[in-house]
N, CA, C and O of each residue as an XYZ file, in Angstrom:
264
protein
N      -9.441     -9.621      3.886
C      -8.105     -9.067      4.072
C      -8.204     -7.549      3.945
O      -8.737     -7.036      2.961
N      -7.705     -6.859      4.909
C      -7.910     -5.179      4.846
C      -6.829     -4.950      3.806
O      -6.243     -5.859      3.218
N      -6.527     -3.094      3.561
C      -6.187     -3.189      2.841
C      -4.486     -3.167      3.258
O      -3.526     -3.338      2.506
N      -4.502     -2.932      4.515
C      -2.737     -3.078      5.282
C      -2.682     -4.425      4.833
O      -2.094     -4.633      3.772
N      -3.125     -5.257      5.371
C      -2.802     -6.579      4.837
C      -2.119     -6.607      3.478
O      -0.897     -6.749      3.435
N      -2.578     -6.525      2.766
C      -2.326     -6.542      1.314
C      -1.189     -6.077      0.693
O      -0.527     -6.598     -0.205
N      -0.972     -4.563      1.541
C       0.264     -3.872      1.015
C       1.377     -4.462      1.923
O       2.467     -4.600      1.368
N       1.251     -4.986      3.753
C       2.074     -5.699      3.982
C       2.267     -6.963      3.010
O       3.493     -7.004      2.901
N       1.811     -7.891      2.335
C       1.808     -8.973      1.670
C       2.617     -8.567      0.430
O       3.608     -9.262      0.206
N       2.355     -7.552     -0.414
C       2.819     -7.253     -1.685
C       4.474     -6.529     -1.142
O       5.491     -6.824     -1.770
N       4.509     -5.837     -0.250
C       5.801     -5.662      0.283
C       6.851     -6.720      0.505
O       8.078     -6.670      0.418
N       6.111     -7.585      0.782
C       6.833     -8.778      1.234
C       8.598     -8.175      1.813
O       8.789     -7.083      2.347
N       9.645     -9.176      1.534
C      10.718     -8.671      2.459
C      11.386     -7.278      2.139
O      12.413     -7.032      2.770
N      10.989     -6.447      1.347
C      11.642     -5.100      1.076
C      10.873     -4.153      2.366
O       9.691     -4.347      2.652
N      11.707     -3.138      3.068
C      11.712     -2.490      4.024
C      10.516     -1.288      3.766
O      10.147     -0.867      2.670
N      10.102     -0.932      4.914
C       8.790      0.627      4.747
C       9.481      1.380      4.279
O       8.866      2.078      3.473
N      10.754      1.686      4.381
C      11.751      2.680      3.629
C      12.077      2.141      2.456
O      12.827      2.888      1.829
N      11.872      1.349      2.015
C      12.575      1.465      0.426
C      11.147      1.759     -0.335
O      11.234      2.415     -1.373
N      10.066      1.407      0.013
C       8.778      1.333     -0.408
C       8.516      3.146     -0.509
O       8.144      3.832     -1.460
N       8.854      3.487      0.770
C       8.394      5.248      0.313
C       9.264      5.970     -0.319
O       9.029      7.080     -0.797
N      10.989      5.007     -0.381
C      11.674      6.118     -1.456
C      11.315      5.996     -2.671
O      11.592      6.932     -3.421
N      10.682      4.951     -3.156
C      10.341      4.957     -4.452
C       8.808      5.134     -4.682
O       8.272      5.102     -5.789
N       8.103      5.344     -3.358
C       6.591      6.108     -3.295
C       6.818      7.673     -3.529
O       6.028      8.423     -4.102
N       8.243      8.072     -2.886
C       7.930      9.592     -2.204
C       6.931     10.118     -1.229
O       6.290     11.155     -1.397
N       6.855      9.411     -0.308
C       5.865      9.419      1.069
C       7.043      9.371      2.175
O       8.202      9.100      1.860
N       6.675      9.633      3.388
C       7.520      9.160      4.596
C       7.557      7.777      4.969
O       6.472      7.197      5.000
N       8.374      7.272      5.196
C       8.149      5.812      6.105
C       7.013      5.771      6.911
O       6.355      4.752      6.704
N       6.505      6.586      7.835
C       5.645      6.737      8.962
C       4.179      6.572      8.278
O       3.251      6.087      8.926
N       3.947      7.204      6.302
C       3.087      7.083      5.766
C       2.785      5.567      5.252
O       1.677      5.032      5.255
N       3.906      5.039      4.848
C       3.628      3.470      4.820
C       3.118      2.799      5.946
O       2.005      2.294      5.799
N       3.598      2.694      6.887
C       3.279      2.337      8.293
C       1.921      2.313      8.694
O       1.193      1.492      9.253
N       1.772      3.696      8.147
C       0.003      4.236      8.792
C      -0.814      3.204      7.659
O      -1.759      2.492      8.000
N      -0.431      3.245      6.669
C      -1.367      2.826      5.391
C      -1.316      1.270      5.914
O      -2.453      0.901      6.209
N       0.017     -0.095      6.182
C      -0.248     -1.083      6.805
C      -1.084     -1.187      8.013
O      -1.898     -2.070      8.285
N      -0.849     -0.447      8.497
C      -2.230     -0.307      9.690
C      -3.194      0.179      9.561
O      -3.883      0.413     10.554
N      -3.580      0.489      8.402
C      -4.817      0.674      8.118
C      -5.369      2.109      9.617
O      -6.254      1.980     10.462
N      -4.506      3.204      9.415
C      -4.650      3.868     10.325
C      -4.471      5.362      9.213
O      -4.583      6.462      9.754
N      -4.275      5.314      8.127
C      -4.918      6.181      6.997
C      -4.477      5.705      5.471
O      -3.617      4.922      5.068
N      -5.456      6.532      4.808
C      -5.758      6.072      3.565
C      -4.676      6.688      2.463
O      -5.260      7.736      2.183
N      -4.037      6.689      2.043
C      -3.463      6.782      0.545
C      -4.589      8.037     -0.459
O      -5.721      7.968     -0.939
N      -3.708      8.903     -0.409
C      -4.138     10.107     -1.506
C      -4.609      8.930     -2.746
O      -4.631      7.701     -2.800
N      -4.927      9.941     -3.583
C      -5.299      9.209     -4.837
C      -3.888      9.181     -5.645
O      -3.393      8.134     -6.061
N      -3.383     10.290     -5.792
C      -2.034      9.818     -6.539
C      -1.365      8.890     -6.131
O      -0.679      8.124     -6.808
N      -1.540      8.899     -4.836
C      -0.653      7.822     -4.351
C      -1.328      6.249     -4.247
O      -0.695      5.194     -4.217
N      -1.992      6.329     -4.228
C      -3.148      4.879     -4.590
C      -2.525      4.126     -5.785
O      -2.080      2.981     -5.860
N      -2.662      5.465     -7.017
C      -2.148      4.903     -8.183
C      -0.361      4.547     -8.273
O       0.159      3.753     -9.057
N       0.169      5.179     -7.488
C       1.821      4.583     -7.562
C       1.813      3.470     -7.056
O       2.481      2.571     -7.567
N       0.931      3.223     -5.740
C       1.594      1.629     -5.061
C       0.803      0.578     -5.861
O       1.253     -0.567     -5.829
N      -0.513      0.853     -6.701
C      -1.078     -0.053     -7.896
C      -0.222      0.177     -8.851
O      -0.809     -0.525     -9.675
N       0.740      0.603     -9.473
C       1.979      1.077    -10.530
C       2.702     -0.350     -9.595
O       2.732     -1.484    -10.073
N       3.037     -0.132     -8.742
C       4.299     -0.041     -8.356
C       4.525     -2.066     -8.361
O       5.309     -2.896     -8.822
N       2.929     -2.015     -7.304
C       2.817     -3.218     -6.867
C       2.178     -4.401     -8.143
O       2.241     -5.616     -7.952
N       1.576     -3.786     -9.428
C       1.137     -4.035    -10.421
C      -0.300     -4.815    -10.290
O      -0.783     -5.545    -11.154
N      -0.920     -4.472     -8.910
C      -2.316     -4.328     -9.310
C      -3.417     -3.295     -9.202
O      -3.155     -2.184     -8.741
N      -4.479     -3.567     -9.553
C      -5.347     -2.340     -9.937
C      -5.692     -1.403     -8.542
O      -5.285     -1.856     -7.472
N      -6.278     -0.380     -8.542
C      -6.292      0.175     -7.541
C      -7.488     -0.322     -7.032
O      -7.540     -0.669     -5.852
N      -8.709     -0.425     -7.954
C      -9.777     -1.328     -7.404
C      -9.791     -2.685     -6.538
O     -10.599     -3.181     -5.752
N      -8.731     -3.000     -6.958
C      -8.329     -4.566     -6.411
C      -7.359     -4.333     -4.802
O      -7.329     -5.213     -3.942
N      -6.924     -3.528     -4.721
C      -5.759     -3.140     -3.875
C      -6.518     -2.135     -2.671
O      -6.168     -2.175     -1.491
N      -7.377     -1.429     -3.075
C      -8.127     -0.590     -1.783
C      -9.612     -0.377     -2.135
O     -10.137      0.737     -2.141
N     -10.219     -1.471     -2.414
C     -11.433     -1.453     -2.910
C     -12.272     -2.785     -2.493
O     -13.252     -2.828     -1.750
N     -11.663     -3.804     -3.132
C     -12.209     -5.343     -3.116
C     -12.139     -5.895     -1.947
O     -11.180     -5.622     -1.224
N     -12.854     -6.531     -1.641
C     -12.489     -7.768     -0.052
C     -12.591     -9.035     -1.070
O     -13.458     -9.371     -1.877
N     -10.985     -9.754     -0.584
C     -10.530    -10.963     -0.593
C     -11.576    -11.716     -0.014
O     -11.982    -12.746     -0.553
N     -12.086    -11.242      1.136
C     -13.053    -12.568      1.786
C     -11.774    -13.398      2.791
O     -12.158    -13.871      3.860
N     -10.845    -13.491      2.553
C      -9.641    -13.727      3.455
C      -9.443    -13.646      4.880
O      -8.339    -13.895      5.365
């Protein structure tokens, strides 16, 4: 499972916009990050592992094998 996958999955039904008002990113930055079309600063790595409540290792690091 990439790592868009994942953050689409942990998003589940809440919108790319509610996700970056409480990231402080653009919508367009969520978007890119589900598509795996760019990567997440490091601060920001650590808010959506805050946010989403898992590790950052686990979240843009690990393969599920999925």
């Amino acid at each position: 499972m990439t790592t868009g996958e994942k953050l689409r999955k942990l998003r589940g039904n809440r919108s790319q916009a509610e996700i970056a008002e409480l990231l402080g990113v653009s919508t367009s930055a969520i978007s890119m990050y589900e598509l795996d079309e760019r990567i997440p600063r490091h601060e920001t790595m650590k808010a959506i592992s805050r946010l989403f409540d898992v590790s950052v290792e686990e979240l843009f690091f690990a393969d599920t094998g999925e």
